[in-house]
C-alpha positions, 0 to 999 in steps of 0.5 A: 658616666665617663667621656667617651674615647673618641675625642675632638681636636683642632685639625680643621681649624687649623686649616683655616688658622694657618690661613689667617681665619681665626674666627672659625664657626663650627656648625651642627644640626639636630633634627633632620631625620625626625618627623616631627618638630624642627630641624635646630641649627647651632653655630659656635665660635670658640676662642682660638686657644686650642686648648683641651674642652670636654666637648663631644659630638652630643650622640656620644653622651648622656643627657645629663652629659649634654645639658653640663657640656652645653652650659660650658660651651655658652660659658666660654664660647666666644659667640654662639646662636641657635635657629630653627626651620619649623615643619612648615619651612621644611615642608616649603623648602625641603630638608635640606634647604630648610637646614641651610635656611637655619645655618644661614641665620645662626650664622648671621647672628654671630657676633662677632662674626665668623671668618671661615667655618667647619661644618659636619658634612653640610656644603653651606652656600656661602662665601667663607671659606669653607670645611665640610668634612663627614663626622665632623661633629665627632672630630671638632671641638668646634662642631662638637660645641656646636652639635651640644648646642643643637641638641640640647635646644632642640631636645627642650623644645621637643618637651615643650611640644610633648605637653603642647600636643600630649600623647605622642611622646615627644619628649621621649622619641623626639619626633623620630619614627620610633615604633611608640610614635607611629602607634601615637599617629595610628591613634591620634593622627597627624598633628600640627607639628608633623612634616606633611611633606615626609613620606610616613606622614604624607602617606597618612594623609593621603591614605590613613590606613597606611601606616597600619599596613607597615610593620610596627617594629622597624629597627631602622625608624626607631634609631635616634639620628641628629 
């Protein structure tokens, strides 16, 4: 499969660059739409070379694709972490701040740490000097790298969880609201690792015939968003 067309490049780094920031921090996430599993959080400094990766924003690619472009970007990555906000820290904090809660200890383990920071449209509390652009994953080689990471992390979990809590199919839908999973919750009800506090989920809990009164097929609950 070829790479996608649309490709990264330097010109939010070089914003913070052109400031004396060179240790700049590209950040994604995978997982926010899913109801189940965590929410997975990359930071990735890459060497300030600008210089030609394969990187894409992780959506563009196969899986395969990933799995090869994640191995690159720990190869060559100056610092790199990964964290997660599990339900029940999604459930206490909500979405958002659960996202934030992973960004800030990803970023705390970079080492060396990060001078300034791009991100994929998420405003990040913090004191560094900041980029938030919308697709940001997509225009990046930094956010790219970092959203690879996050994927490809919180994908491998998803199998793990898909042999720990077999039936619903996690490894296949990743825990988003895909007309397979909410046959599963029909049928085997809410697990362990399902965020109660999403309304599909809460609703079940509340009234268990809920789900069964919802259309089975909605294109908008199978669409796979980070």
């Amino acid at each position: 499969m070829s790479v996608p067309s649309v490709t990264p490049d330097w010109a939010f780094e070089r914003q913070h660059w052109r400031r004396g920031y060179f240790r700049v921090a590209g950040v994604d996430e995978a997982g926010r739409g899913a109801w189940a599993g965590p929410v997975t959080v990359a930071a990735v400094i890459l060497p300030g070379l600008a210089q030609d990766y394969p990187f894409r924003d992780s959506k563009q690619l196969s899986a395969a694709q990933r799995e090869e472009f994640a191995t690159e970007v720990r190869r060559v990555a100056l610092a790199y972490a990964v964290e997660h906000a599990w339900p029940e820290e999604i459930d206490r904090l909500n979405i958002l701040g659960a996202t934030h809660t992973a960004a800030a200890r990803a970023l705390a383990r970079l080492d060396p740490p990060p001078q300034a920071l791009v991100t994929d449209y998420l405003k990040l509390r913090t004191d560094l000097p900041l980029l938030a652009p919308p697709r940001a994953d997509a225009l990046s080689y930094s956010v790219a790298a970092a959203s690879l990471l996050a994927k490809t992390e919180r994908d491998r979990l998803m199998r793990e969880l898909d042999e720990q809590h077999p039936g619903y199919g996690f490894a296949g839908h990743k825990g988003y609201g895909a007309p397979g999973h909410r046959v599963a919750l029909r049928e085997l009800g809410v697990s362990a690792v399902h965020r109660r506090s999403y309304a599909p989920i809460r609703a079940l809990l509340e009234q268990p015939q809920s789900l069964f009164e919802q259309p089975l097929f909605d294109p908008s609950l199978s669409n796979e968003v980070k």
